[in-house]
C-alpha positions as CSV (number, residue, x, y, z in Angstrom):
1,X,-11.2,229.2,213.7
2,X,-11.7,226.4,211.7
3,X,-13.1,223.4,213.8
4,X,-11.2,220.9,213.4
5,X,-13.4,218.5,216.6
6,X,-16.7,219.5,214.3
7,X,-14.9,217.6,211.4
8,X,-13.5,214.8,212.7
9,X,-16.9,214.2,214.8
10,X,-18.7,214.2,211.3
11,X,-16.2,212.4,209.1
12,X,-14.5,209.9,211.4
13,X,-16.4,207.1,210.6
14,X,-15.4,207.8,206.8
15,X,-11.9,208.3,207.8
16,X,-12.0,204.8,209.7
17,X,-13.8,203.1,206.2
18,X,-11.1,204.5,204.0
19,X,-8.4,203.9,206.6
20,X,-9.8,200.6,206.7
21,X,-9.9,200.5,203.1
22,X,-6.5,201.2,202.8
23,X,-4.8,199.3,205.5
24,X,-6.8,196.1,204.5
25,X,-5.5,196.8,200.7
26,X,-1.7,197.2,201.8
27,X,-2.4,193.6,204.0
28,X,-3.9,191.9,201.1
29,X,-0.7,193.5,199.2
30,X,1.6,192.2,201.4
31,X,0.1,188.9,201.5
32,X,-0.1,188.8,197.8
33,X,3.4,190.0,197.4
34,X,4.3,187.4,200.5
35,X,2.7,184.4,198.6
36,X,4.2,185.6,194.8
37,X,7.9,185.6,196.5
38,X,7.3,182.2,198.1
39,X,5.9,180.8,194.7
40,X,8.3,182.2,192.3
41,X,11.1,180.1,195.4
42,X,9.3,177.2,194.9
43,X,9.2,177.3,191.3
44,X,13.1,178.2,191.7
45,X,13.3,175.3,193.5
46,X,11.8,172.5,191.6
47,X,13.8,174.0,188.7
48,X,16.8,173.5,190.9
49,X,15.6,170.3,192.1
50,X,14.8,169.2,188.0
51,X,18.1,170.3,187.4
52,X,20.1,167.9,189.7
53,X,18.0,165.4,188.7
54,X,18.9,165.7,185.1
55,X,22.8,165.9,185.8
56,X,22.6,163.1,188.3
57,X,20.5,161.3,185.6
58,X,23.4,162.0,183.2
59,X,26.2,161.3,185.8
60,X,24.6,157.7,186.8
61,X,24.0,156.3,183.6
62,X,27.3,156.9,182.7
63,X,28.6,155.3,185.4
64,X,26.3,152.8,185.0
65,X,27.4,152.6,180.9
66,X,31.3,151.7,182.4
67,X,30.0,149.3,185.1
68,X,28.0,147.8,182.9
69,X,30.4,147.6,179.6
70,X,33.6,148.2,181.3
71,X,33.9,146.8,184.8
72,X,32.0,144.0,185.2
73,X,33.0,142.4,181.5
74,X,36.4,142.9,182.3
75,X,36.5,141.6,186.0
76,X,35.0,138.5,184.9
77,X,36.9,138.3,181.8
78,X,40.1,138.6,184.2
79,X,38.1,135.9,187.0
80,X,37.8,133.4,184.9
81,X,41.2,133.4,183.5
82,X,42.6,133.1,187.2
83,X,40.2,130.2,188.5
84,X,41.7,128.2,185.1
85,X,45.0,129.3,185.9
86,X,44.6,128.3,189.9
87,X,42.3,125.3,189.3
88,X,43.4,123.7,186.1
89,X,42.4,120.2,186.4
90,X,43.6,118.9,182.9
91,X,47.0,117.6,184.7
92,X,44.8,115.5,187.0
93,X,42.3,114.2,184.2
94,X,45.1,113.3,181.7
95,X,46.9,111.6,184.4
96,X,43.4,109.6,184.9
97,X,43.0,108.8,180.7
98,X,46.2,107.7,180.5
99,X,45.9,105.4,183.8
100,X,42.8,104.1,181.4
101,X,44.8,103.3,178.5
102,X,48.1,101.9,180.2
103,X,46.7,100.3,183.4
104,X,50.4,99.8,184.1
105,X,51.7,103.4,184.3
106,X,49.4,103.9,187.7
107,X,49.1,102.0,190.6
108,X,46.0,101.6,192.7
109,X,46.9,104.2,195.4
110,X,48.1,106.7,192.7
111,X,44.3,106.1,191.0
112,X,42.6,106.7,194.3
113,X,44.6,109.5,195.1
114,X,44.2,111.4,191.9
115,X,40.3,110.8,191.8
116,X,39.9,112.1,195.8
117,X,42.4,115.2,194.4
118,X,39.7,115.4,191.5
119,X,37.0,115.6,193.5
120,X,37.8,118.3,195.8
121,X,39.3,120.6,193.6
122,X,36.2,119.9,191.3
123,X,33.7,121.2,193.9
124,X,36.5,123.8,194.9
125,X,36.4,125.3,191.3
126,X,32.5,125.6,191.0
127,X,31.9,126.5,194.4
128,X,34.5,129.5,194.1
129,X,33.6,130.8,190.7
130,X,29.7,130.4,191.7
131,X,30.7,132.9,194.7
132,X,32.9,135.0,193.1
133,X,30.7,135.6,190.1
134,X,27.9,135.9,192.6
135,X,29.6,138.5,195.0
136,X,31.3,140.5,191.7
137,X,28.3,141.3,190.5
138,X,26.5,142.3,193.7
139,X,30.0,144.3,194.2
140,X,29.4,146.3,191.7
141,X,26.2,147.2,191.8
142,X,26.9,148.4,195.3
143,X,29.8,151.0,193.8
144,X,27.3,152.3,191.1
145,X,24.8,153.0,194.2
146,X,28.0,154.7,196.1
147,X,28.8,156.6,193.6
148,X,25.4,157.5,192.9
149,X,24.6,159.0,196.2
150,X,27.8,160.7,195.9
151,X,27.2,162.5,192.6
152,X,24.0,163.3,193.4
153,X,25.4,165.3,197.2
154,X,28.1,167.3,194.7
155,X,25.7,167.9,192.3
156,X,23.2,169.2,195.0
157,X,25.4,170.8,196.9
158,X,27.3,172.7,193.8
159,X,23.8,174.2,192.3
160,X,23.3,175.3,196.4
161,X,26.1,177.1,196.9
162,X,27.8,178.0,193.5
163,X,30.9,175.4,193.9
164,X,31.8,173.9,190.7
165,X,31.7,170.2,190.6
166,X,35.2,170.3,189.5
167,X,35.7,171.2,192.7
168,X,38.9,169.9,195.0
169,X,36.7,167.8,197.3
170,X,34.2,166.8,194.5
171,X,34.8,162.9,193.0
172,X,36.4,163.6,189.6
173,X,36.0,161.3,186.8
174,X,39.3,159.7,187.9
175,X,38.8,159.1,191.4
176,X,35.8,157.6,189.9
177,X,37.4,154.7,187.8
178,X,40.0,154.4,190.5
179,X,37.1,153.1,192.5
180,X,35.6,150.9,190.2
181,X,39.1,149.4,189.0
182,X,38.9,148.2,193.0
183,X,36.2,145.4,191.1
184,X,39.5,143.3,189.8
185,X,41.2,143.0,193.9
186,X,39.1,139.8,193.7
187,X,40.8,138.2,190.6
188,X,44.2,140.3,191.4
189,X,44.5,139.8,195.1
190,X,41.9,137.9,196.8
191,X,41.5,134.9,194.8
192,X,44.1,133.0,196.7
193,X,42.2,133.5,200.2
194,X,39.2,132.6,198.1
195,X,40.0,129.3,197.0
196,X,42.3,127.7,200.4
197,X,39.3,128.9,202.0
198,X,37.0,127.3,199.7
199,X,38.8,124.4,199.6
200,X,39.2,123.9,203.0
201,X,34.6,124.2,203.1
202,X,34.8,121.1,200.5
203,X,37.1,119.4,202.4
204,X,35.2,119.6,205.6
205,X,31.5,118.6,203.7
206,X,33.4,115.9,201.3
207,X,35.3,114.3,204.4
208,X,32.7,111.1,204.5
209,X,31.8,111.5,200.9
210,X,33.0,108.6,198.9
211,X,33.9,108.2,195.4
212,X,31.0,105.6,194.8
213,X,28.4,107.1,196.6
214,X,25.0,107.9,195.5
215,X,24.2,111.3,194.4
216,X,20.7,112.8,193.3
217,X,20.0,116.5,192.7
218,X,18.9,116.9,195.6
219,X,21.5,115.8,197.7
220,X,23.9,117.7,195.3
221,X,21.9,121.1,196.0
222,X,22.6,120.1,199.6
223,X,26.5,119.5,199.4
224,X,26.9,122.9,197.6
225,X,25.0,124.8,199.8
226,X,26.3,123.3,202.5
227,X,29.8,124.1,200.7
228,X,28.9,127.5,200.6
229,X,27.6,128.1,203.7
230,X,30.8,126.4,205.5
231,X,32.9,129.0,203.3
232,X,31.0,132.2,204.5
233,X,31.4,131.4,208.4
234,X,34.6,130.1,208.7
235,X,36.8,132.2,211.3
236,X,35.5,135.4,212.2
237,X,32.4,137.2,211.0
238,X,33.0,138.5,207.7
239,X,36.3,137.6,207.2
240,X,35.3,136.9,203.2
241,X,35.5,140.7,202.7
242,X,39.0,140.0,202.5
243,X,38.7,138.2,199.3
244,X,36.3,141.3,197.9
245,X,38.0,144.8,198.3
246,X,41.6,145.5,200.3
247,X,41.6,146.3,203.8
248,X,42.1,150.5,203.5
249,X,43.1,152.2,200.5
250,X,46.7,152.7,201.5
251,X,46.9,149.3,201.4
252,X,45.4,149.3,198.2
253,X,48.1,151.3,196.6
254,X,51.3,149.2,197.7
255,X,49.5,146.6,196.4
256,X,49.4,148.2,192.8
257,X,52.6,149.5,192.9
258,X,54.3,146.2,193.5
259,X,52.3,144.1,191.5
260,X,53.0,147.4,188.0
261,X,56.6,146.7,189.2
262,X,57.0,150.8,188.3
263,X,55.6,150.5,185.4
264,X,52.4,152.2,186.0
265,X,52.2,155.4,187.9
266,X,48.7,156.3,188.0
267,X,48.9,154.8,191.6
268,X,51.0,157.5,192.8
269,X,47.5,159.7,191.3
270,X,44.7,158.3,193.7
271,X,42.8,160.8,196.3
272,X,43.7,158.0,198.8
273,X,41.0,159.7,201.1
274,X,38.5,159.8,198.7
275,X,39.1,156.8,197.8
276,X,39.2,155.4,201.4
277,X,36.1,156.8,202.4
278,X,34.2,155.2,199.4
279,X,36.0,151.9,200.3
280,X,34.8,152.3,204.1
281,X,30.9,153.3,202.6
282,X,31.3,149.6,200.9
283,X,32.6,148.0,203.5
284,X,29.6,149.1,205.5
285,X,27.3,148.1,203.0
286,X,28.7,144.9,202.2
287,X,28.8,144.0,206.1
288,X,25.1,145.1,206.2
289,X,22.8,141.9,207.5
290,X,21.0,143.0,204.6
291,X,23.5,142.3,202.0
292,X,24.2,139.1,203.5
293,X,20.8,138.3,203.3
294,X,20.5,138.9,199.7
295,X,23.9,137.4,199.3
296,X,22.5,134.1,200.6
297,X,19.6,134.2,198.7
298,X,21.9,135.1,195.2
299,X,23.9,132.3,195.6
300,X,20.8,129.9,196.3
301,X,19.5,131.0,193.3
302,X,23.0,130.0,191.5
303,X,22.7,126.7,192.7
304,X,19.5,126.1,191.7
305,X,20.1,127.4,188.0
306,X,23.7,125.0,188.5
307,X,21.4,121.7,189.0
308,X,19.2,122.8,186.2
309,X,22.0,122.4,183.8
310,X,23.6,119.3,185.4
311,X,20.0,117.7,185.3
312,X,20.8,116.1,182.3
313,X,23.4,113.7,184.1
314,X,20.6,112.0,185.9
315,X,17.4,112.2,183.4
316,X,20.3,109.9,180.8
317,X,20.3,107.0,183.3
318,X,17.8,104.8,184.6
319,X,18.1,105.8,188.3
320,X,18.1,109.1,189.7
321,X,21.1,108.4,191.6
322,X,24.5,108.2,190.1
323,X,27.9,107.9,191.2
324,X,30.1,110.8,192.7
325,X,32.9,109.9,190.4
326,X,30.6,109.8,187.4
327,X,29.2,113.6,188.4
328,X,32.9,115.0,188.8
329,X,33.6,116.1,185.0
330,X,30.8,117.6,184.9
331,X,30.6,119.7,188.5
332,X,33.8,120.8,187.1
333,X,32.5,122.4,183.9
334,X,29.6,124.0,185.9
335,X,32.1,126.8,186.4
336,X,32.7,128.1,182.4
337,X,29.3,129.5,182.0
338,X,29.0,131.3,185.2
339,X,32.0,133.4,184.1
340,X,31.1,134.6,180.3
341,X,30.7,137.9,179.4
342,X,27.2,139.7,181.3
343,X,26.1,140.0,177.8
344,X,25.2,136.4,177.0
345,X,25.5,135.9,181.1
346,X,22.1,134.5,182.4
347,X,23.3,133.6,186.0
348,X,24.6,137.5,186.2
349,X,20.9,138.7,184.2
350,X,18.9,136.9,187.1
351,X,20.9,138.3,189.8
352,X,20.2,141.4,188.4
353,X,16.1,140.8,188.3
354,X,15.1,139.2,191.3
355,X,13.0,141.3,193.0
356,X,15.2,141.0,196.9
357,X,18.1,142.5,194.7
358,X,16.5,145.2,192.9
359,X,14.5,146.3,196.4
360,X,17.8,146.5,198.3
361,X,19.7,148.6,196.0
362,X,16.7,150.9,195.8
363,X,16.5,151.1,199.1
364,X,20.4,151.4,199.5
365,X,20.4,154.2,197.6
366,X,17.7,156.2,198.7
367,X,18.4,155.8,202.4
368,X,22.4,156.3,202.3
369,X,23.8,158.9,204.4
370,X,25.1,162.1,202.7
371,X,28.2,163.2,203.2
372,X,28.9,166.9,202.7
C-alpha cells in the first residue's frame, strides 16, 4: 500500500512553500485587484467630480452673463427713473429762480419754507439712491451665489443618481429668472418705504441744521453717515428688508398680478415653493451680521467716493467751509451718477472689488447649506 504518512513526512515542507506560494499570490491578487477597483472609483470620481464642475461652470456664468447684462442694468435703469419720479425737485428749484427774478411773487416765509423743503428732500434723494444702489448690487450678487449653490446640488445630485436636471424639483431656467426679476421689488414696491423712511433719518440729523450753517467735508461725511445709519436702525431690527425683496413669495405674486392689471400671466407660472425657499435662503443671508457688516462698510465707501466728487464745491472758495444752502444743488445731483448703467458705473465696480465683498461671497458660497 502506497504510504501516503511516508510522503507527506517527506514533502510537507514543499507542500507548505508552494501552498505558501500560492496563497500569498492569490493575497497579493486580491490586493492588487482590491487597489485597481478602488483606483479606477476614484478616477470615476474625479471624472464625475470634473464633470459637475464643468456644467456648474457653464450654468453660473450664465447666470452671471443675465445678472450682469440683464438684471442689474435694468433694476437700476428702472431705480433711477422712480427716485426722479418720487424726488423730483425741479418744482421746488423753479419756484426758488423765479422768487429770484420777481422778488414779489414769494414772500419771506414761502422762501424759507421752500429752501428747508429743499434741503431735506435733497439729502433724502442722495441718501436713498446711495442705499438703494448700494444694497441692489450687493442683492444680486447674493442671488447669483444662491443660485449657484443650487445648480451646483442638482447638478451633483443628477450625475449621482441618474435624475435629469430637467427634473420636477430641479430650478428650471424659468424659476430661475423669476428669482432674479425679484431684483426690481425695490424700484416696484419698496421704494415708497425706502424714501418716508429715509426721509424721516434726514429729518431727525437736519432738525438743528440750519440753512447758513457751516459745512466742510468732513462734517458732510458725518451728516450722511449719520443719515444712513439713522435709516438702517429705525423700528425693529431689519425692518429695511422690507424695502429689498417681499415678505413670502405668495405675497410676491398678488403683488404682480395687481400691479400687470391681467395683463401678464406668467405670475400664475411661478413654482411659488421654489421660489419661496430661494427667497427665505436670501432672507437669511441678507439678515446675516455678516452682510450687515459688509453692507456698512459698502455704503462708507459710497460716501467717501460721494465727497470726492463734491470736493470741488469747497477747493473753488477761499474757506473750507461753505454754506448749507450753497451745497444743496449739488448733494442733489450726487444721486445721477450712482444710478448709470454698471458698465460706465464706478460706485457699482468698487463695490464689486473690495476685498470684504469679494471674501464674503466666496465664503457665502462655499459654506451654504445644501439642500437636497
Amino acid at each position: 500500500m502506497f504510504d501516503l504518512r511516508g510522503v507527506w513526512r517527506r514533502h510537507r515542507r514543499k507542500v507548505f512553500v508552494t501552498l505558501g506560494v500560492i496563497g500569498g499570490g492569490y493575497a497579493l491578487y486580491k490586493l492588487y485587484d482590491a487597489h485597481r477597483t478602488r483606483a479606477l472609483d476614484l478616477v470615476g470620481e474625479r471624472r464625475v467630480d470634473e464633470i459637475i464642475k464643468t456644467q456648474l461652470q457653464t450654468h453660473f456664468e450664465g447666470i452671471q452673463r443675465i445678472s450682469d447684462t440683464t438684471t442689474l442694468p435694468y433694476a437700476l435703469h428702472y431705480l433711477r427713473s422712480r427716485m426722479s419720479e418720487e424726488l423730483d425737485l425741479s418744482l421746488i428749484t423753479d419756484r426758488l429762480m423765479h422768487g429770484k427774478e420777481q422778488p414779489s411773487s414769494l414772500t419771506a416765509k414761502e422762501k424759507l419754507e421752500l429752501w428747508e423743503r429743499l434741503k431735506i428732500l435733497s439729502f433724502t434723494k442722495t441718501a436713498s439712491s446711495l442705499w438703494a444702489m448700494t444694497m441692489l448690487c450687493l442683492y444680486v450678487r447674493v442671488q447669483v451665489n444662491i443660485l449657484g449653490r443650487h445648480l451646483y446640488v442638482e447638478t451633483a445630485r443628477g450625475l449621482g443618481s441618474s435624475l435629469s436636471l430637467d427634473n420636477e424639483d430641479s430650478l428650471s431656467s424659468h424659476g430661475q429668472q423669476e428669482f432674479l426679476a425679484t431684483a426690481d421689488f425695490l424700484s416696484t414696491y419698496g421704494i415708497s418705504s425706502l424714501i418716508l423712511n429715509m426721509q424721516k433719518a434726514v429729518l431727525e440729523v437736519l432738525k438743528e441744521k440750519q440753512l447758513k450753517d457751516l459745512f466742510n467735508v468732513a462734517q458732510l461725511r458725518e451728516t450722511i453717515i449719520r443719515i444712513l445709519e439713522s435709516f438702517m436702525s429705525f423700528e425693529e431690527s431689519n425692518y429695511w428688508l422690507g424695502c429689498l425683496l417681499p415678505e413670502d413669495a405668495t405675497t410676491y405674486r398678488q403683488l404682480m398680478v395687481m400691479s400687470s392689471n391681467g395683463s401678464d400671466n406668467s405670475s400664475f407660472l411661478m413654482d411659488i415653493s421654489k421660489l419661496e425657499q430661494l427667497m427665505a435662503e436670501t432672507r437669511t443671508v441678507l439678515s446675516s451680521p455678516d452682510f450687515r457688516n459688509i453692507a456698512e462698510l459698502s455704503l462708507r465707501k459710497m460716501v467717501d467716493m460721494l465727497l470726492e466728487e463734491i470736493a470741488s464745491s469747497f477747493s473753488s472758495t477761499s474757506s473750507s467751509d461753505v454754506p448749507l444752502a450753497r451745497l444743496l444743488p449739488r448733494v442733489a445731483q450726487l444721486s445721477s451718477p450712482m444710478l448709470v448703467d454698471p458698465t460706465n458705473n464706478k460706485f457699482i465696480h468698487t463695490i464689486q472689488s473690495m476685498p470684504e465683498v469679494e471674501i464674503f461671497y466666496t465664503l457665502l458660497y462655499s459654506n451654504m447649506p445644501p439642500v437636497f
